[in-house]
TIRO-2110 file (N, C-alpha, C; in Angstrom, 1 decimal):
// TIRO-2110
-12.8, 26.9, 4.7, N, 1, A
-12.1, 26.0, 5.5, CA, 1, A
-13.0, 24.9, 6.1, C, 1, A
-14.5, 25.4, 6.5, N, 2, A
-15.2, 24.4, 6.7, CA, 2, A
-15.2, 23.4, 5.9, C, 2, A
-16.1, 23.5, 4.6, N, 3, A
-15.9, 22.4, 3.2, CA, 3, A
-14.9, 21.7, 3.5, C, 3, A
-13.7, 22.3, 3.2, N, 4, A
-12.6, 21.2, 3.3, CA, 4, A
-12.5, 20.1, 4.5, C, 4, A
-13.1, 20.7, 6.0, N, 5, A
-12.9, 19.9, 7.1, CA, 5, A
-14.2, 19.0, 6.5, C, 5, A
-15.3, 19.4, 6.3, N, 6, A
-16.3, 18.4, 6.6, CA, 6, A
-16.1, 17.7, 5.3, C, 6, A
-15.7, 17.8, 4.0, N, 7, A
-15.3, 17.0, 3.0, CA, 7, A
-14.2, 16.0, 3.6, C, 7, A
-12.7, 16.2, 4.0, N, 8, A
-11.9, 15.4, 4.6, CA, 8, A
-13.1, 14.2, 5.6, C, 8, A
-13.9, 14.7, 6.5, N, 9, A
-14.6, 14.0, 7.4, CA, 9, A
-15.7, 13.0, 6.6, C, 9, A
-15.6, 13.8, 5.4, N, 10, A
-16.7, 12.6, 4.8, CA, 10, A
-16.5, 11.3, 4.2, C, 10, A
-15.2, 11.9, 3.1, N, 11, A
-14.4, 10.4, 3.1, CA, 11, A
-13.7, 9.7, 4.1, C, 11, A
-13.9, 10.1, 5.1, N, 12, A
-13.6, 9.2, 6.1, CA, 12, A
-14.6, 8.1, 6.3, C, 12, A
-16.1, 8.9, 6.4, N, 13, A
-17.0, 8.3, 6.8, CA, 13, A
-17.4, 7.5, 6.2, C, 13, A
-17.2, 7.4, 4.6, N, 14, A
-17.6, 6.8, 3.1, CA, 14, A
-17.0, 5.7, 3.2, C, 14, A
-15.6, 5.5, 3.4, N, 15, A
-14.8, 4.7, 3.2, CA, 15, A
-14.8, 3.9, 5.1, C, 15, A
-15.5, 4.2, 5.8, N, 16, A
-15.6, 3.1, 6.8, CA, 16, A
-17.1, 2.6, 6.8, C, 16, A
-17.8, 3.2, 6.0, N, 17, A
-19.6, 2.3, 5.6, CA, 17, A
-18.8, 1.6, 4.5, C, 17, A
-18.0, 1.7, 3.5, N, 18, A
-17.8, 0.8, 2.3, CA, 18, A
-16.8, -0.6, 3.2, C, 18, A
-15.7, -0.6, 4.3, N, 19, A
-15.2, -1.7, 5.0, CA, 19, A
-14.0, -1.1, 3.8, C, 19, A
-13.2, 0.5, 3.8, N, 20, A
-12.5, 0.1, 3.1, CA, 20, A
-10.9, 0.5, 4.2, C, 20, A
-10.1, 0.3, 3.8, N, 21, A
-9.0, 0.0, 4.9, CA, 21, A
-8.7, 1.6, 6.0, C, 21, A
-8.0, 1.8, 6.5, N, 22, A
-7.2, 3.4, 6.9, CA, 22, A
-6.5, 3.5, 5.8, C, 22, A
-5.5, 2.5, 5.0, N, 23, A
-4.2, 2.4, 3.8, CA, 23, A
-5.3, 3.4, 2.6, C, 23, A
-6.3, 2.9, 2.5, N, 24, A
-7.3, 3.8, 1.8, CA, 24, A
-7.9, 5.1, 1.8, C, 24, A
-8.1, 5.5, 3.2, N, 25, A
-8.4, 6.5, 3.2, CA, 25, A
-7.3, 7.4, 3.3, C, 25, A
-5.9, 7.4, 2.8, N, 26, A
-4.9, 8.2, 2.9, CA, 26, A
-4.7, 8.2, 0.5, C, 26, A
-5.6, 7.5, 0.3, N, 27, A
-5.7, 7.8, -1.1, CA, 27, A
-6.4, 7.9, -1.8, C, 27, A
-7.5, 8.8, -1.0, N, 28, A
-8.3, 9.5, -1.7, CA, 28, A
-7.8, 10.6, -2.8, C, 28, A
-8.4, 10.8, -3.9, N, 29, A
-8.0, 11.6, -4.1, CA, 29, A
-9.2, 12.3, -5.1, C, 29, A
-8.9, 13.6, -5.4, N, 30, A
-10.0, 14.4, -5.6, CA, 30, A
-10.0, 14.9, -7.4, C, 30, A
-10.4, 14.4, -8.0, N, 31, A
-10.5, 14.2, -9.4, CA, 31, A
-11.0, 15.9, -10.2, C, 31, A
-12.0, 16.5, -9.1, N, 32, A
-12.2, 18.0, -9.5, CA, 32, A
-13.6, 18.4, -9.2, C, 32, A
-13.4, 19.9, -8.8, N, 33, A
-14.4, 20.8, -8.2, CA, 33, A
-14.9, 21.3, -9.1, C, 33, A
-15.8, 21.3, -9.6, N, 34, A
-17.3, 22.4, -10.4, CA, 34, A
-18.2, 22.5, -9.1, C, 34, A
-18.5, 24.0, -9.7, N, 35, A
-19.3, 24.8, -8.8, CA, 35, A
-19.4, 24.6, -7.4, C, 35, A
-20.6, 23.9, -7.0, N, 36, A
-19.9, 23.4, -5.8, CA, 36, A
-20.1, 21.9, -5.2, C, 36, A
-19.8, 21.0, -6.5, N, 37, A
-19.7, 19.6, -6.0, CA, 37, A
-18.5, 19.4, -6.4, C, 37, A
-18.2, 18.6, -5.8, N, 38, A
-16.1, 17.8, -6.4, CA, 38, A
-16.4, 16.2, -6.1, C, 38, A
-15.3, 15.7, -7.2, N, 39, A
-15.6, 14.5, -7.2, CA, 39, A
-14.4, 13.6, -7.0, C, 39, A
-14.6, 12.6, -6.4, N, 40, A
-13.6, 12.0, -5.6, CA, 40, A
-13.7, 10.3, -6.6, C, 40, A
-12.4, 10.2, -6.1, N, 41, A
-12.0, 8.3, -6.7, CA, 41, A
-11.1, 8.4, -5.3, C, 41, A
-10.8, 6.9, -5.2, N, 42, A
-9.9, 5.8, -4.3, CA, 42, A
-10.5, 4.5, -4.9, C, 42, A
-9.4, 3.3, -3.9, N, 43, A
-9.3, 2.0, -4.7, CA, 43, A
-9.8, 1.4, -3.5, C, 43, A
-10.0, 0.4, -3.8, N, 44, A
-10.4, -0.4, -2.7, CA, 44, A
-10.4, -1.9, -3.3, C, 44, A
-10.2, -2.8, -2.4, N, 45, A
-10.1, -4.3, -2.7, CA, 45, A
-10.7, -4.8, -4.1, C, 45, A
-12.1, -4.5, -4.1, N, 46, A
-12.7, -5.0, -5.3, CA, 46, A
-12.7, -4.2, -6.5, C, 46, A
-12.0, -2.9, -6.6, N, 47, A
-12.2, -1.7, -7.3, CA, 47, A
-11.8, -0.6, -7.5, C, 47, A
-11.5, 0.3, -8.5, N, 48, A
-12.0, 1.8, -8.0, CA, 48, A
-13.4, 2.1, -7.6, C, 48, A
-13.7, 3.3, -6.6, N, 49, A
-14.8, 3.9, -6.5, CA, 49, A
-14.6, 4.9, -6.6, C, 49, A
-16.1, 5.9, -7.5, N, 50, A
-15.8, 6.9, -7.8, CA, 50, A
-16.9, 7.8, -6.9, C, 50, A
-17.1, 8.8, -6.5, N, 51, A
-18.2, 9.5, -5.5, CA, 51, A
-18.3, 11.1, -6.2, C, 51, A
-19.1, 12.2, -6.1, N, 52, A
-19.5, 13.2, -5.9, CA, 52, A
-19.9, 13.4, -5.0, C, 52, A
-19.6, 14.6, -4.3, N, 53, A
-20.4, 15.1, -3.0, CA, 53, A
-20.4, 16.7, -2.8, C, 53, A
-21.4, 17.2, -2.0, N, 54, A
-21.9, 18.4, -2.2, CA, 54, A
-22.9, 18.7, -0.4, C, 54, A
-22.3, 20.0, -0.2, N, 55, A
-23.3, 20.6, 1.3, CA, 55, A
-24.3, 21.4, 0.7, C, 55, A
-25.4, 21.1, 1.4, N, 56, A
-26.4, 22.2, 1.6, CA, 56, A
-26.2, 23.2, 1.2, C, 56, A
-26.5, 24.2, 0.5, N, 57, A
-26.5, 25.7, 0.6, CA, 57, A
-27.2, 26.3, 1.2, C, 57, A
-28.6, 25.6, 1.9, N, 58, A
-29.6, 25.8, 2.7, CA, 58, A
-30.1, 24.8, 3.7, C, 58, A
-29.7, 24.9, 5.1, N, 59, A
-30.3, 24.2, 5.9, CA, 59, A
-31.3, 24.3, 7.0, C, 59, A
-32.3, 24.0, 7.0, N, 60, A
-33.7, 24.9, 7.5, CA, 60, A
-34.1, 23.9, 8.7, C, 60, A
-34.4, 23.9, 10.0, N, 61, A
-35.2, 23.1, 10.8, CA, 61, A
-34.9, 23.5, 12.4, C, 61, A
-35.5, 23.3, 12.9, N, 62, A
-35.4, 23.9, 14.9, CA, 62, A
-34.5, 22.6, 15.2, C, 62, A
-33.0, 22.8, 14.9, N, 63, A
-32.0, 21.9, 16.2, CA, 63, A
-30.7, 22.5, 16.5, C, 63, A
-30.3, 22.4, 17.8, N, 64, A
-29.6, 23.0, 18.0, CA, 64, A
-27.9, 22.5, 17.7, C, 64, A
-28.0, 21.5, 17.2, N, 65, A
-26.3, 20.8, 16.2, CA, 65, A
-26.7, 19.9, 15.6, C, 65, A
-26.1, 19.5, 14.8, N, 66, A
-26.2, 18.8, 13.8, CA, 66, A
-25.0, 18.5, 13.0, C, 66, A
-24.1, 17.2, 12.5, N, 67, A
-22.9, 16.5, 11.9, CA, 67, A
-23.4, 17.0, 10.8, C, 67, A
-22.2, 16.5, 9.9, N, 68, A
-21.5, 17.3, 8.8, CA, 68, A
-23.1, 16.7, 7.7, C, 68, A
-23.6, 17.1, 6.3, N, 69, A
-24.7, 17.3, 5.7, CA, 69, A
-24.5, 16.8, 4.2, C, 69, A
-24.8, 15.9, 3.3, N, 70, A
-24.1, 15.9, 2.2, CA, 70, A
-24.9, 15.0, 1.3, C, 70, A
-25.1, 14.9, 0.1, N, 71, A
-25.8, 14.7, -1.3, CA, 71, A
-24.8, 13.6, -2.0, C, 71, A
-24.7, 12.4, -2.3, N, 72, A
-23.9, 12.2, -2.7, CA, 72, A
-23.7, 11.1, -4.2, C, 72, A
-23.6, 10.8, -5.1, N, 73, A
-23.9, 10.2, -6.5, CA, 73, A
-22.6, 8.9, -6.5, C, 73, A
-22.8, 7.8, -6.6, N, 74, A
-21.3, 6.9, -6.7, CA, 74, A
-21.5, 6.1, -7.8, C, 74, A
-20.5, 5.8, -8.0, N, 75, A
-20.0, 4.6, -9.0, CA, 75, A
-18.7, 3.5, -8.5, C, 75, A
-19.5, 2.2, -8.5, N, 76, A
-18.7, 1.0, -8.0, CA, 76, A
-18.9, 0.1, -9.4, C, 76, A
-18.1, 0.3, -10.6, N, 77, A
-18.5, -0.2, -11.5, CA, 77, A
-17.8, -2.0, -11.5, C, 77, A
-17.2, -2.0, -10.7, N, 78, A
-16.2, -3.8, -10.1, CA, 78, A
-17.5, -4.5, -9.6, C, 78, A
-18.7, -3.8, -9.2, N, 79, A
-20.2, -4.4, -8.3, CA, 79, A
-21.3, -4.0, -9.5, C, 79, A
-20.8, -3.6, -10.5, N, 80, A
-21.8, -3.0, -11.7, CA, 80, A
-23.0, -2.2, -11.2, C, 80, A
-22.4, -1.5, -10.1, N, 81, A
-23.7, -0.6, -9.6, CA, 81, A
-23.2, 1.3, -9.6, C, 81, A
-23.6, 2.0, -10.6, N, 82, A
-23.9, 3.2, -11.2, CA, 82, A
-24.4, 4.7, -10.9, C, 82, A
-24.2, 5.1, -10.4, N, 83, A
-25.2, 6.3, -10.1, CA, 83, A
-26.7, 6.0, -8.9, C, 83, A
-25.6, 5.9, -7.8, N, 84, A
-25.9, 5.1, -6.5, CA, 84, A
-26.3, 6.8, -6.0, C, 84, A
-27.4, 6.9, -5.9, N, 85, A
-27.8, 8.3, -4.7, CA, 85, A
-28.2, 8.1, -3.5, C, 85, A
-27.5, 8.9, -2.9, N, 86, A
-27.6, 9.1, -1.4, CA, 86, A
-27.3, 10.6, -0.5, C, 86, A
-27.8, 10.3, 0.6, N, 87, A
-28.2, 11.8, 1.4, CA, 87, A
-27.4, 11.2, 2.8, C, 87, A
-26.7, 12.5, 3.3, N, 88, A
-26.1, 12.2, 4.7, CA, 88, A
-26.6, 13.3, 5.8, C, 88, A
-27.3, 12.8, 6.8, N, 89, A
-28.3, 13.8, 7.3, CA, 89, A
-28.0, 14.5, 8.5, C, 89, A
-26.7, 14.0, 8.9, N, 90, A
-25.9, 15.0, 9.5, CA, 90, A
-26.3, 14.6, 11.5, C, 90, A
-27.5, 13.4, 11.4, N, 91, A
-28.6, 12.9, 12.4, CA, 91, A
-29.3, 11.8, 12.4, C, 91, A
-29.7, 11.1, 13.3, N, 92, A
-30.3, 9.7, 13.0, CA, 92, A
-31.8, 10.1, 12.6, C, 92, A
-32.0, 9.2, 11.2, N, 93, A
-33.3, 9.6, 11.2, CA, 93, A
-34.2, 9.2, 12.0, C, 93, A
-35.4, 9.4, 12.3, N, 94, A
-36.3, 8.7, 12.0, CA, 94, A
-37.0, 7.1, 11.7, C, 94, A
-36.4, 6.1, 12.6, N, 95, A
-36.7, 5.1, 12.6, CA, 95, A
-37.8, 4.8, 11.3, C, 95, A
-37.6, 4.0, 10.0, N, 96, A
-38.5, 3.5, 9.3, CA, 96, A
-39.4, 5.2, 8.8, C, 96, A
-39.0, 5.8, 8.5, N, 97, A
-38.9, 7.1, 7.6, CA, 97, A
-38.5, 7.3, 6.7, C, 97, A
-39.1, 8.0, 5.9, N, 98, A
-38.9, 8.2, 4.4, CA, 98, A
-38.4, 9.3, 4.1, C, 98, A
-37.6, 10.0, 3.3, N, 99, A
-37.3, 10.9, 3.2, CA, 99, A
-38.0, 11.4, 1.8, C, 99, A
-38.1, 12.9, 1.3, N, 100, A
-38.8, 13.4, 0.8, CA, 100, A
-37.6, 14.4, 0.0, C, 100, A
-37.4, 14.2, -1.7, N, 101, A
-36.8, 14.7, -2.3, CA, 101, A
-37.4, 15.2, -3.8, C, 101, A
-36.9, 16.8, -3.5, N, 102, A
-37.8, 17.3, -5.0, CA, 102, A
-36.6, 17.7, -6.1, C, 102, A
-36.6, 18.0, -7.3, N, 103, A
-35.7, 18.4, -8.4, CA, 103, A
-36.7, 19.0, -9.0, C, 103, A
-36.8, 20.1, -9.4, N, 104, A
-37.7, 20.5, -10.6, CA, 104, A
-39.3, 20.2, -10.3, C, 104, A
-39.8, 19.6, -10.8, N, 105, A
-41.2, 19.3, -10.8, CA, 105, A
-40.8, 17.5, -10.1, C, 105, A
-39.9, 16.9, -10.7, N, 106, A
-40.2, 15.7, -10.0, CA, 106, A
-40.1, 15.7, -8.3, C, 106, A
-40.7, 14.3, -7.7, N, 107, A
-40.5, 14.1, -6.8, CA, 107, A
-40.1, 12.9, -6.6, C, 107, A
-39.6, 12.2, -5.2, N, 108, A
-38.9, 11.1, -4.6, CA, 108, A
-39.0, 10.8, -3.7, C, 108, A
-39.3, 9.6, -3.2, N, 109, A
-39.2, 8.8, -1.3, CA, 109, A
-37.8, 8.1, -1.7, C, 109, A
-37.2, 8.2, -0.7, N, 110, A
-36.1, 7.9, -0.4, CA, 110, A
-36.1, 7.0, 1.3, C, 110, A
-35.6, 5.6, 1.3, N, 111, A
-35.6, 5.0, 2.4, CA, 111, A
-34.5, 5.5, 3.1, C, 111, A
-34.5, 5.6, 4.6, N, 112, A
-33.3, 5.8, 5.7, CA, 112, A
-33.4, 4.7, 6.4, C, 112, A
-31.7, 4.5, 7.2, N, 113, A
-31.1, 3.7, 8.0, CA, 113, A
-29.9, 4.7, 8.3, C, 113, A
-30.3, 5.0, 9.7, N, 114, A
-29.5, 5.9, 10.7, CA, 114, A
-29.2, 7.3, 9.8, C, 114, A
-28.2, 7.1, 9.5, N, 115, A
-27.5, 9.3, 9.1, CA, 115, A
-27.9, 9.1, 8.1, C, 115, A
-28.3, 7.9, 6.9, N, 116, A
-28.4, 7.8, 5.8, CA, 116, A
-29.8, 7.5, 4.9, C, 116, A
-30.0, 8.3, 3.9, N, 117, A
-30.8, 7.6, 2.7, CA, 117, A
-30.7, 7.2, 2.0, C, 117, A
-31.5, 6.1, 0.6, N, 118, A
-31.0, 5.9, -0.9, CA, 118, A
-32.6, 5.9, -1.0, C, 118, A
-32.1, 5.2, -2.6, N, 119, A
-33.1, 5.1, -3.6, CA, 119, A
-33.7, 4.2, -3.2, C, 119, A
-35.0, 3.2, -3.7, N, 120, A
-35.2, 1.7, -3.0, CA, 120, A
-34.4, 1.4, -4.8, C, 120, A
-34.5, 1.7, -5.9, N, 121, A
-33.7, 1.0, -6.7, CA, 121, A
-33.1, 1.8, -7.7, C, 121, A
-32.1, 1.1, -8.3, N, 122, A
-31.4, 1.5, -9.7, CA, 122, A
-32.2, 2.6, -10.5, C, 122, A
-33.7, 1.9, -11.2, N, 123, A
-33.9, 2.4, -11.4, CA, 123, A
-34.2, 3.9, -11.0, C, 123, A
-34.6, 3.9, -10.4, N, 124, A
-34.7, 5.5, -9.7, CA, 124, A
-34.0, 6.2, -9.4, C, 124, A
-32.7, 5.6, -9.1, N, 125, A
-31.1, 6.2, -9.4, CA, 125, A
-31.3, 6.9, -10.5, C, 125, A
-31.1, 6.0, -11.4, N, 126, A
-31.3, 6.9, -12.6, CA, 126, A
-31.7, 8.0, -13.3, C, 126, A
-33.3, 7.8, -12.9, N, 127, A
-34.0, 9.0, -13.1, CA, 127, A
-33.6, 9.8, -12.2, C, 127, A
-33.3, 9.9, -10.8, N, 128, A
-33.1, 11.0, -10.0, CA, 128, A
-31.8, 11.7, -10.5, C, 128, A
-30.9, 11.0, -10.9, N, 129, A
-29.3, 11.9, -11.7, CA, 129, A
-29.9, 12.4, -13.0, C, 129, A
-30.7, 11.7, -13.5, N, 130, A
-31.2, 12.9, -14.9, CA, 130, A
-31.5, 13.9, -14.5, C, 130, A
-32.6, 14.0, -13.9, N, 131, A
-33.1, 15.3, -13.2, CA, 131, A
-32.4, 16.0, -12.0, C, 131, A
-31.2, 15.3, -11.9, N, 132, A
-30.0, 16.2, -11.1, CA, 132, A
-29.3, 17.1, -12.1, C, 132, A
-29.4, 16.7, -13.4, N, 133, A
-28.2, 17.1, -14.5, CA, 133, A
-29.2, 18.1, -15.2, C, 133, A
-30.5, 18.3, -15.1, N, 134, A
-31.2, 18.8, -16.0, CA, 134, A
-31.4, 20.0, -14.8, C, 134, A
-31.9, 19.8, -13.6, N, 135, A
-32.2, 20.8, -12.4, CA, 135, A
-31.1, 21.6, -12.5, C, 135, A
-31.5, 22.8, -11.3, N, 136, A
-30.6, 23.6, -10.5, CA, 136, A
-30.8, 23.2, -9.2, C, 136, A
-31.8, 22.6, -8.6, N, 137, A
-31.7, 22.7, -7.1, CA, 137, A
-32.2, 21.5, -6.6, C, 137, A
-32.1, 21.1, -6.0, N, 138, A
-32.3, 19.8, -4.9, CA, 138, A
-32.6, 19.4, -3.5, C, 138, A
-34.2, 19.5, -2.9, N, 139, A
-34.6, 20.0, -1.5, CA, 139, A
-34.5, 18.5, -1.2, C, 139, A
-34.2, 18.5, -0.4, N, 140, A
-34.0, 17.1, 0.9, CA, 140, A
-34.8, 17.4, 2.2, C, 140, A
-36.1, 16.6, 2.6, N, 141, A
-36.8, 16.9, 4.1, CA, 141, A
-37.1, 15.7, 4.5, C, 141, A
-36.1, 15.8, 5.6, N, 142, A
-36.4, 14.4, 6.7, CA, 142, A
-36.5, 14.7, 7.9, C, 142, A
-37.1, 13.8, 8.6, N, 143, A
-37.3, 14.0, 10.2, CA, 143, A
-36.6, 13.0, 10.9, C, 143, A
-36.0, 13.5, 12.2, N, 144, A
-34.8, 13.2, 13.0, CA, 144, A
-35.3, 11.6, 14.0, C, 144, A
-34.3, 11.5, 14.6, N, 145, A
-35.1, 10.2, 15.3, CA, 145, A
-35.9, 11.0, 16.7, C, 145, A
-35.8, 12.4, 16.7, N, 146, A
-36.0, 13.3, 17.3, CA, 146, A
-37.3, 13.9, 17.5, C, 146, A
-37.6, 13.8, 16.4, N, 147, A
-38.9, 14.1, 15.2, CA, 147, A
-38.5, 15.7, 15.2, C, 147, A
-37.8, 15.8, 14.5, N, 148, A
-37.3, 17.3, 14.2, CA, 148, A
-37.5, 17.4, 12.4, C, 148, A
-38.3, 17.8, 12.0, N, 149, A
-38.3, 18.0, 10.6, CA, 149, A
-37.0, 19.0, 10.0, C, 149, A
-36.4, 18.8, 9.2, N, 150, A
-35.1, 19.4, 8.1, CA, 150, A
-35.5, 19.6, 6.9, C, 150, A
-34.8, 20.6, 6.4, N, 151, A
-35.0, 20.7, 5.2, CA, 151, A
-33.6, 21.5, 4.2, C, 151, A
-33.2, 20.4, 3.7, N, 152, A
-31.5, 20.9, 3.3, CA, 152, A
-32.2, 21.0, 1.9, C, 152, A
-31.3, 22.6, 1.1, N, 153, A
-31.2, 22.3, -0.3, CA, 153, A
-30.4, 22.6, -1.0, C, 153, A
-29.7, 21.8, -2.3, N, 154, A
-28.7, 22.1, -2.7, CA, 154, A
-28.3, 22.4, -4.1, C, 154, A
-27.4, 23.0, -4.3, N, 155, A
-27.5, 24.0, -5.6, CA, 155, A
-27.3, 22.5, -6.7, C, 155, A
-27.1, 22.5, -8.0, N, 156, A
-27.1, 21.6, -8.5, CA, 156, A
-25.9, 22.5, -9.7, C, 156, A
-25.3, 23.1, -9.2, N, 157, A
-24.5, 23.9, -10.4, CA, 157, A
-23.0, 23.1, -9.8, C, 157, A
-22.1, 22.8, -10.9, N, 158, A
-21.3, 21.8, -11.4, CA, 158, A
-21.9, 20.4, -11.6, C, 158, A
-23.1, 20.3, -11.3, N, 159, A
-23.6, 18.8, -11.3, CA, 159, A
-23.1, 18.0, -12.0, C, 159, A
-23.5, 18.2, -13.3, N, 160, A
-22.9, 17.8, -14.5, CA, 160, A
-21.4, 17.7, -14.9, C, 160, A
-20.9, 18.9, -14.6, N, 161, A
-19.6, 18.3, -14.8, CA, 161, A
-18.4, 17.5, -14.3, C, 161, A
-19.0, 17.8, -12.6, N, 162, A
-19.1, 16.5, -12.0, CA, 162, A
-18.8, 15.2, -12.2, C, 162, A
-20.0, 15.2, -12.6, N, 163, A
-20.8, 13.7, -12.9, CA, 163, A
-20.1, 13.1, -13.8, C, 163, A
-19.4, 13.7, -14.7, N, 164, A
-18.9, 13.6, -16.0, CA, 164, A
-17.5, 13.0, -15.5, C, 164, A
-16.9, 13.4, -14.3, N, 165, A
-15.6, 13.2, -13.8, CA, 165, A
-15.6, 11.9, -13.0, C, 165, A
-16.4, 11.7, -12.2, N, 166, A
-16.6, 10.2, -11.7, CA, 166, A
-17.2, 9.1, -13.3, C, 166, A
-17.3, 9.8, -13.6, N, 167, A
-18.2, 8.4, -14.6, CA, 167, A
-16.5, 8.6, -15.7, C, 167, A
-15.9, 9.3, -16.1, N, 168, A
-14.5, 9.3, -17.1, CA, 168, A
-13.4, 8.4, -16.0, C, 168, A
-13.5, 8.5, -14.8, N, 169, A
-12.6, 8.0, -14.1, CA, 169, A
-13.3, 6.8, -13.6, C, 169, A
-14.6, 6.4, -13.8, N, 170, A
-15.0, 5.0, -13.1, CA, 170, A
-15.1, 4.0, -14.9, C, 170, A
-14.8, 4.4, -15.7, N, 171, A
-15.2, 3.5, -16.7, CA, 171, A
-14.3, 2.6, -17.3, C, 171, A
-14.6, 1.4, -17.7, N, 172, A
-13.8, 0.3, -18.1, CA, 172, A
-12.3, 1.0, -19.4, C, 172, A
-11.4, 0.5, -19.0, N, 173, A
-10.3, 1.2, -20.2, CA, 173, A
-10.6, 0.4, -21.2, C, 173, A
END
């Protein structure tokens, strides 16, 4: 029952950082669950968008609450932008903090601004979904504006099929 609330709560959240209407967030709709990411579409002015999202299966650090936690992969193919990675940290980060993401042997800095991280580019989008699709697990460690160090990690099982489901529903007919 949690999932479902803090999934409901997330495209909420999604769709008021994108400026996309309330008429919108009543059509979301959920395209399919593997393992334990599911993948979402809705329309918006310039588009379909397509999203993946996913909670922690592990969340590690001394605080005593913490907002909803989440991993997320998008496609805005109307903006020709692909396999957009981002982290929702449930906390404000860390003013001008980096965040620190491993898969397998690789690793990643990730820039934040407030609950949120990305990539600094495409390319590294990229490479970091390969090695989402090839991994099992995905550690995320940032520090709070608190300076509270975190350390979320998340299974990487349905990744792929996932992925597969926003990218068949975000592609040109």
């Amino acid at each position: 029952m949690r999932v479902a609330n803090a999934l409901q709560a997330l495209i909420i959240f999604v769709l008021a950082q994108t400026g996309a209407t309330d008429a919108s967030a009543q059509d979301v709709t959920v395209i399919g669950t593997h393992g334990v990411w599911t993948a979402y579409s809705y329309q918006e002015d310039s588009g379909i968008v397509c999203y993946m999202a996913s909670e922690p299966t592990k969340a590690e650090g001394n605080y005593t609450r913490r907002g909803d936690v989440f991993a997320l992969v998008t496609h805005r193919p109307s903006e020709e932008s692909l396999d957009v990675v981002s982290v929702v940290a449930g906390y404000a980060y860390k003013e001008n903090s980096d965040v620190s993401v491993q898969i397998g042997s690789a690793n990643y800095d990730m820039f934040t601004h407030g609950e949120r991280a990305w990539n600094r580019d495409e390319d590294t989008d990229k490479k970091m979904v390969q090695a989402m699709i090839r991994g099992s697990r995905l550690t995320v460690k940032g520090t709070s504006s608190r300076g509270t160090l975190t350390t979320d990690t998340y299974s990487l099982s349905g990744f792929t099929a996932a992925h597969k489901d926003i990218t068949t529903a975000c592609s040109p007919s």
